[in-house]
C-alpha positions as CSV (number, residue, x, y, z in Angstrom):
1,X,-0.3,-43.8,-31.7
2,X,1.9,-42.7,-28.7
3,X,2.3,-39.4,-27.0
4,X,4.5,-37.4,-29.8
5,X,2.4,-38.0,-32.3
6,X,-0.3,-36.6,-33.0
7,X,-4.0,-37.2,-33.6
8,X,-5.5,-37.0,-36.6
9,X,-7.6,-34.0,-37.5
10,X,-11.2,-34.0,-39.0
11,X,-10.6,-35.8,-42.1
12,X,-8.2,-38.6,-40.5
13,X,-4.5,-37.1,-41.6
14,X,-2.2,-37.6,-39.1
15,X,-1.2,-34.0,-38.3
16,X,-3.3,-31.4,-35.9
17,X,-6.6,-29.7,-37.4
18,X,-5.6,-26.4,-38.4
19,X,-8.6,-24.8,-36.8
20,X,-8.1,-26.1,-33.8
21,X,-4.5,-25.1,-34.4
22,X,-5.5,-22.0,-34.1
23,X,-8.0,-21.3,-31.7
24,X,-5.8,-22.8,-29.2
25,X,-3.2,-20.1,-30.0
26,X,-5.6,-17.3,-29.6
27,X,-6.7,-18.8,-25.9
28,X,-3.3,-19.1,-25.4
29,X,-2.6,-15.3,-25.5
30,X,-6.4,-13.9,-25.1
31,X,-6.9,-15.4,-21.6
32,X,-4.0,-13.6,-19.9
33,X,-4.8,-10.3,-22.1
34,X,-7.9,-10.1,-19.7
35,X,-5.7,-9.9,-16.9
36,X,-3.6,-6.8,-18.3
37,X,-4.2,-3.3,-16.4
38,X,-5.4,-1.8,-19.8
39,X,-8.5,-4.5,-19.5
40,X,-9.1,-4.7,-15.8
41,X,-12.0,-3.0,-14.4
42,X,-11.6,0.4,-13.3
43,X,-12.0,0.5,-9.5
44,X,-13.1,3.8,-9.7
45,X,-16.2,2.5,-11.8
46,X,-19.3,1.7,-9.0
47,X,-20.3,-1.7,-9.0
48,X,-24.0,-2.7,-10.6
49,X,-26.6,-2.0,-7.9
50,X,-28.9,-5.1,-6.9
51,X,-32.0,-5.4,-8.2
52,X,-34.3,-3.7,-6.5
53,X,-37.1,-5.5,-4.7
54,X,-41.2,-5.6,-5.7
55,X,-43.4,-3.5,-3.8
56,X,-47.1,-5.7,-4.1
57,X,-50.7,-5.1,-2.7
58,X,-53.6,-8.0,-2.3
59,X,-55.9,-7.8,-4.4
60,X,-58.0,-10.8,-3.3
61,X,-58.3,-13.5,-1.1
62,X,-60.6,-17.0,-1.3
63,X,-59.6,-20.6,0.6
64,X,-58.7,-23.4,-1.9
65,X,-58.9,-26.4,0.7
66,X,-59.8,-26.5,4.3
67,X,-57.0,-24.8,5.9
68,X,-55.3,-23.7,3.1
69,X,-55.9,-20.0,1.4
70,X,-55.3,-18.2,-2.1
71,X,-53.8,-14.8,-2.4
72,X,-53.7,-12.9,-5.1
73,X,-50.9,-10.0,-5.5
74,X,-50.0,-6.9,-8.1
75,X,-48.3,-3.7,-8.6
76,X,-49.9,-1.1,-6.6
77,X,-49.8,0.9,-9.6
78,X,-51.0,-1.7,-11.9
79,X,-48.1,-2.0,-13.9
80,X,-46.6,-5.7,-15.3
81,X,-44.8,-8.2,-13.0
82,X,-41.7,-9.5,-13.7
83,X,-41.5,-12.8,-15.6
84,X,-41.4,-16.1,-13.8
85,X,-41.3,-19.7,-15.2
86,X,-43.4,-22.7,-13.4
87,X,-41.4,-24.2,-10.2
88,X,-40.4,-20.3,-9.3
89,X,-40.8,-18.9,-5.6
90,X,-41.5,-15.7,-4.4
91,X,-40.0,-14.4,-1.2
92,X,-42.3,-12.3,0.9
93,X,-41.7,-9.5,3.7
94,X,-44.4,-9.9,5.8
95,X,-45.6,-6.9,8.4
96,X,-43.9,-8.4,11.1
97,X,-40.5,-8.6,9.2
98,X,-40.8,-12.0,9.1
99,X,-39.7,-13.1,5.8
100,X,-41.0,-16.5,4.0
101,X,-41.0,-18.4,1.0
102,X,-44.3,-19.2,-1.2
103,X,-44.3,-20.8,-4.7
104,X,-46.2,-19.0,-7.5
105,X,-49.4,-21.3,-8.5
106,X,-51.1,-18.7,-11.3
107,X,-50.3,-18.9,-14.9
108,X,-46.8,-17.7,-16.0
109,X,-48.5,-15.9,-19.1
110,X,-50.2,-13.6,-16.6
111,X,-47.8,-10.5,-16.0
112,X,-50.3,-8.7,-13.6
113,X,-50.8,-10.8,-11.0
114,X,-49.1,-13.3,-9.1
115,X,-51.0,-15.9,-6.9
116,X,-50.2,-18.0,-3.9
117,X,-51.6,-20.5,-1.4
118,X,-50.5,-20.6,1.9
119,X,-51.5,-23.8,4.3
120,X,-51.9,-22.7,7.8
121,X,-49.6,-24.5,10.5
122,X,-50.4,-23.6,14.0
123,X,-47.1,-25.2,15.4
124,X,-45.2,-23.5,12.9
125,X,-42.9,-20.7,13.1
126,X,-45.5,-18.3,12.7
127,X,-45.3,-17.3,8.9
128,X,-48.4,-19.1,7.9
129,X,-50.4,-18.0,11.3
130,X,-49.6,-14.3,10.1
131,X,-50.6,-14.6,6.4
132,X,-54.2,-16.0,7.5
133,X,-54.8,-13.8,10.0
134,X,-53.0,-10.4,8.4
135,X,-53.1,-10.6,5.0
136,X,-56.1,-9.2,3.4
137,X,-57.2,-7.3,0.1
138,X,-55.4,-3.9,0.3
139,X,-52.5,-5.5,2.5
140,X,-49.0,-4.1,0.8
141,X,-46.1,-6.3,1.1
142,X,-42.2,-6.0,0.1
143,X,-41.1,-8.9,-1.9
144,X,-38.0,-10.1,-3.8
145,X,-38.7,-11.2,-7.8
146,X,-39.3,-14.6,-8.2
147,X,-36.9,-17.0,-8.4
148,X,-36.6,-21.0,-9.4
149,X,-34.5,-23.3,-8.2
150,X,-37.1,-25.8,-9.4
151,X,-37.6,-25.4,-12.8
152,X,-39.6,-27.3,-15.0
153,X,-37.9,-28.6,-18.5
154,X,-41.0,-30.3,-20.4
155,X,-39.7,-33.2,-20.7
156,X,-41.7,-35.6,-23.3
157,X,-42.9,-37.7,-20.8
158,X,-44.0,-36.4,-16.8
159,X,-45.2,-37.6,-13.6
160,X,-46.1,-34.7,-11.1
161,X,-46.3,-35.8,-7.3
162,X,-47.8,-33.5,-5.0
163,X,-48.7,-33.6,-1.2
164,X,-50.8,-31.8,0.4
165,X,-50.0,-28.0,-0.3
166,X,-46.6,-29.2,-2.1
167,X,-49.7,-28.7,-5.1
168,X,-48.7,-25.3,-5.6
169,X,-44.9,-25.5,-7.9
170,X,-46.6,-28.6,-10.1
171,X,-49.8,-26.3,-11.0
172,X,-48.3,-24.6,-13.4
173,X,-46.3,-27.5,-14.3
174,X,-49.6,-29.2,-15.2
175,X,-50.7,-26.2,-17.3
176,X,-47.3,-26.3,-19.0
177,X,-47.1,-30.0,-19.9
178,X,-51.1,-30.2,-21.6
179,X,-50.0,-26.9,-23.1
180,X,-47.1,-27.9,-25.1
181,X,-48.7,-31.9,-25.3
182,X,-46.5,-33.9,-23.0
183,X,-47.0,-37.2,-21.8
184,X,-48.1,-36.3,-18.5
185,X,-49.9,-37.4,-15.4
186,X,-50.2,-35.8,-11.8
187,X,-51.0,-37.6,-8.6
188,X,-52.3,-35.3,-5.8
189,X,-52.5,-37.0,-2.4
190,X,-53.6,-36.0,0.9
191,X,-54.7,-36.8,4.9
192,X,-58.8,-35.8,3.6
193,X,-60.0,-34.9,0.3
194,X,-61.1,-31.1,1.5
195,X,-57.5,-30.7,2.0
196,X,-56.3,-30.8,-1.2
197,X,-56.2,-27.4,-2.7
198,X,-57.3,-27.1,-6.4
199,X,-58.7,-30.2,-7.2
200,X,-61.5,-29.1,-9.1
201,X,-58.8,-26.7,-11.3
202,X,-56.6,-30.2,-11.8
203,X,-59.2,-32.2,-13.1
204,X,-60.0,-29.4,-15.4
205,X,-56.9,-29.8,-17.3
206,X,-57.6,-33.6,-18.1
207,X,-59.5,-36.0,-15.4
208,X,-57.8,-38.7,-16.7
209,X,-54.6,-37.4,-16.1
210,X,-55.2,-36.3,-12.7
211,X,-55.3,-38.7,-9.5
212,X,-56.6,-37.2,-6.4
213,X,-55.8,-39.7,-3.2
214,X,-56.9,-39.2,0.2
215,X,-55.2,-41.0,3.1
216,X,-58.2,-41.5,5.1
217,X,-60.2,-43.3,1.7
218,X,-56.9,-45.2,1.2
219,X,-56.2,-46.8,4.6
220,X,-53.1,-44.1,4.9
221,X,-50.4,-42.3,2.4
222,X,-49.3,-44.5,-0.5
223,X,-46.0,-45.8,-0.6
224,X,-43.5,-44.5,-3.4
225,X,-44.2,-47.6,-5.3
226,X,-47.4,-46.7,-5.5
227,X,-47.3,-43.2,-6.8
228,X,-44.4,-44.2,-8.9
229,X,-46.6,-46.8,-11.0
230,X,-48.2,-43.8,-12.3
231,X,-45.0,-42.8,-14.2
232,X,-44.9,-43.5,-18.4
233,X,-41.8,-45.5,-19.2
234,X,-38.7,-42.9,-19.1
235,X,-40.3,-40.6,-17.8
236,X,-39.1,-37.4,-15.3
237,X,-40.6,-37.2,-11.8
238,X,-40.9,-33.5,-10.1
239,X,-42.4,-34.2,-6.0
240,X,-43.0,-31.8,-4.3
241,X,-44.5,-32.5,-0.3
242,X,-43.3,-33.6,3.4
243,X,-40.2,-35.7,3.7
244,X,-41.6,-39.1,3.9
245,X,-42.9,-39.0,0.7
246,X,-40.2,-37.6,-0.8
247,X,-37.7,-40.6,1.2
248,X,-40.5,-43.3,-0.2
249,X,-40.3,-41.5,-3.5
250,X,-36.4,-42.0,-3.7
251,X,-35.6,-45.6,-2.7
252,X,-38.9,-47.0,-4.9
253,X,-37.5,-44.8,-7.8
254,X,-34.5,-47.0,-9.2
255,X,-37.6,-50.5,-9.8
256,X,-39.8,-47.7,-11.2
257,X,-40.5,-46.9,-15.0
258,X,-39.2,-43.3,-14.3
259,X,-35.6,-42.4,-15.2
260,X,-35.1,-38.9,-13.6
261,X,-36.1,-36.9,-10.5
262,X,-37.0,-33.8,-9.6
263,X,-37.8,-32.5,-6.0
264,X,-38.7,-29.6,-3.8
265,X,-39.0,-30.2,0.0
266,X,-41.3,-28.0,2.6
267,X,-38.3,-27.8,5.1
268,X,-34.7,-28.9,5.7
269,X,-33.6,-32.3,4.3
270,X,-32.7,-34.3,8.4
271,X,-29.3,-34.4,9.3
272,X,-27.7,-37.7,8.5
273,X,-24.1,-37.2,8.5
274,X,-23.6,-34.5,11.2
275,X,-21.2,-34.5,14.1
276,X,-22.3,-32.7,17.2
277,X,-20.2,-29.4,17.8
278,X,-21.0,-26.5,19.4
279,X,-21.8,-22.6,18.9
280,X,-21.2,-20.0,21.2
281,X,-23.6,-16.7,21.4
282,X,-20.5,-14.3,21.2
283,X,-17.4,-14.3,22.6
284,X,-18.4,-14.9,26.2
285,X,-20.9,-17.4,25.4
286,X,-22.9,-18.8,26.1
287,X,-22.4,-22.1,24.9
288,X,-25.2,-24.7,23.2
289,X,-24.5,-28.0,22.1
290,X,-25.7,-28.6,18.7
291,X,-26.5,-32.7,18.4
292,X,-25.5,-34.9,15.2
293,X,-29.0,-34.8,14.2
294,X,-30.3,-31.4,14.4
295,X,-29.5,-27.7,12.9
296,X,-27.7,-25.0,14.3
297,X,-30.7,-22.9,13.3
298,X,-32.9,-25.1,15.3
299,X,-30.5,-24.9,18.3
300,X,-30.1,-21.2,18.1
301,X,-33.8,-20.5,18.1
302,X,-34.5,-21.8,21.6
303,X,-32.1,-19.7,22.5
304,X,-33.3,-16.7,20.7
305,X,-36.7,-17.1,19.0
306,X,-36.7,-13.9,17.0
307,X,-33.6,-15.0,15.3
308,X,-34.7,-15.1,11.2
309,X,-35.0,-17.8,9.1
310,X,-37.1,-18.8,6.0
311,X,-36.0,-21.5,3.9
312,X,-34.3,-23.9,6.0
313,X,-32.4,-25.3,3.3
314,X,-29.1,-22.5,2.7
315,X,-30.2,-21.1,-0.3
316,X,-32.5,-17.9,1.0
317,X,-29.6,-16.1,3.5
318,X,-32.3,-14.8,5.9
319,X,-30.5,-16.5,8.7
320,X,-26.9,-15.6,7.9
321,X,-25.1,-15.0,10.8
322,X,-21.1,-13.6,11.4
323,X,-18.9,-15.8,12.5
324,X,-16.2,-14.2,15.1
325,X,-14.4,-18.3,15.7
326,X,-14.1,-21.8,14.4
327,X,-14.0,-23.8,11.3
328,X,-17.3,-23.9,9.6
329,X,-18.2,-26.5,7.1
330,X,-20.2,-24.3,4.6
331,X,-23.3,-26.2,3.2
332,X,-25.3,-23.8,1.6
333,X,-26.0,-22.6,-1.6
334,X,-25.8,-19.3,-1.5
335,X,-23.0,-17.5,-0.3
336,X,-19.4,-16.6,-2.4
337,X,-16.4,-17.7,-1.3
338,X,-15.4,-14.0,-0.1
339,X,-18.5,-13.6,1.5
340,X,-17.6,-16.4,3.5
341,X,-13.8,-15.5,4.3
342,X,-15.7,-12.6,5.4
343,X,-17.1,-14.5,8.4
344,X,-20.6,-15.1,6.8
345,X,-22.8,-18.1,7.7
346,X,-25.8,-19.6,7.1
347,X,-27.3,-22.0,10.2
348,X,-29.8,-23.6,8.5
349,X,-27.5,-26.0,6.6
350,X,-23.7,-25.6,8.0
351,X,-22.1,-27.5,10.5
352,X,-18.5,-28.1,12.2
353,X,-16.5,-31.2,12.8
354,X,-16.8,-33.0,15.8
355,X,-15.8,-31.0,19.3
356,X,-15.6,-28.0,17.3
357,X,-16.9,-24.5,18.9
358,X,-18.4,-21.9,16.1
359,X,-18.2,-18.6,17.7
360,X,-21.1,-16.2,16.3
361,X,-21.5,-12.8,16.7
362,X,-25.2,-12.7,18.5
């Protein structure tokens, strides 16, 4: 059949399906009717306002592994949460104005309270520090509603991998999967076994489903063979932990029985296709060199520690900065296009080609 004749429709005659005849005529003229003044939106009219954040107290407070520690947050006023599915996050305002990310461990189903663990890390950025030391029942917090950039879709068959505190998304994954019946199985590893939060709620769901590994009963962390070989034929992967297990995770996954993967990292994925470039602390500088193999974020922040930042991975905006200079190269997953014509720019994530100078309005 060549070009100026055409297809055959549904039922194999050789002329064009009269439906689809048709709707392509109504495109045709429909698409640029949206564009007509009588249609477009009146600029008069105010725009939607953004949702408006959550205002939550603590209610209570109990550790879940040796340096990790449950909180347990509602409306002040006692009225229901909004909904959140498993693998959602909820972004807290801390008292110091800190702002951080913590994944929601309760049960979905539960619209009064929302639960979180919270590892402490000493050598952190201080985040985890203040929620042990500040955060206690009657503590009120601003937070944003959960979102999910993880999301769990219950496929038949499931392999969870958690480490350490990366336990908290795949909770409710668990719950979800015996829930509906999937063919699932969690592995739960770990430097000691009194760090690994929830282990006696895991093996209630099904012991023989649930693997708890500690490194220092093991000789060290398994390899991602290892924690793979737990996977039922076809099935999909969700890890969440620190980035070598998530790296072993990814090159054993193609010899494994597994066919999909789904992950969720603590921190920034590293740099390995940067160029080194610079950024200039407004328009007389200073200058910092920013190497191939390390954020702008990072770089900024020896420069000026109480610069903001939570996710580390360009999807949260707490570290957007202006931009006054230079060609960016955007990788985040947040901002619009106009918002970044508008000089916005996350340093967590974006870079700038080799030799090029990023002027920033700090």
């Amino acid at each position: 059949m060549d070009l100026s004749t055409p297809p055959p429709d549904l039922y194999g005659r050789p002329r064009a399906d009269a439906f689809l005849r048709f709707l392509t005529a109504f495109g045709d003229r429909y698409s640029p009717a949206l564009g007509s003044p009588l249609l477009r939106r009146n600029p008069r009219r105010p725009f939607s306002r953004p949702t408006p954040g959550l205002q939550l107290v603590v209610t209570a407070r109990r550790p879940v592994a040796a340096d990790a520690v449950e909180l347990t947050l509602a409306d002040p006023s006692g009225g229901p949460l909004p909904a959140w599915q498993p693998g959602a996050h909820l972004r807290l305002a801390l008292p110091s104005g800190r702002e951080r990310h913590y994944s929601l461990c309760g049960d979905p189903a539960d619209r009064t309270t929302y639960r979180i663990a919270v590892r402490r890390l000493p050598d952190g950025g201080g985040g985890s520090v203040e929620v042990h030391d500040t955060l206690h029942p009657g503590t009120r917090l601003g937070a944003r509603r959960p979102r999910n950039g993880f999301a769990f879709c219950a496929e038949p068959a499931v392999l969870l991998l958690a480490g350490g505190i990366g336990i908290t998304p795949l909770l409710p994954m668990a719950r979800e999967a015996a829930r509906h019946g999937l063919d699932w199985h969690l592995v739960h590893t770990g430097r000691r076994a009194d760090t690994l939060p929830y282990a006696d709620e895991l093996r209630a769901l099904d012991p023989a489903r649930v693997h708890l590994r500690a490194d220092d009963e093991h000789g060290g962390p398994p390899t991602g063979a290892e924690l793979l070989a737990h996977a039922p034929r076809g099935a999909a992967v969700y890890c969440c932990g620190p980035a070598p297990m998530l790296t072993a995770v990814q090159a054993a996954l193609d010899a494994s029985p597994a066919a999909a993967l789904h992950f969720e990292r603590f921190g920034a994925a590293p740099v390995t296709d940067g160029e080194p470039f610079t950024v200039r602390l407004g328009a007389d500088g200073p200058d910092l060199a920013v190497p191939a193999d390390r954020s702008a974020l990072d770089v900024l922040r020896e420069a000026r520690p109480d610069l903001p930042y939570s996710c580390h991975q360009g999807f949260c905006g707490t570290c957007e900065v202006r931009l006054l200079a230079g060609t960016p190269d955007h990788r985040d997953r947040r901002l619009t296009p106009g918002q970044r014509a508008a000089g916005a720019l996350l340093p967590c994530v974006s870079r700038a080609a080799e030799g090029e100078t990023l002027v920033l309005d700090l």
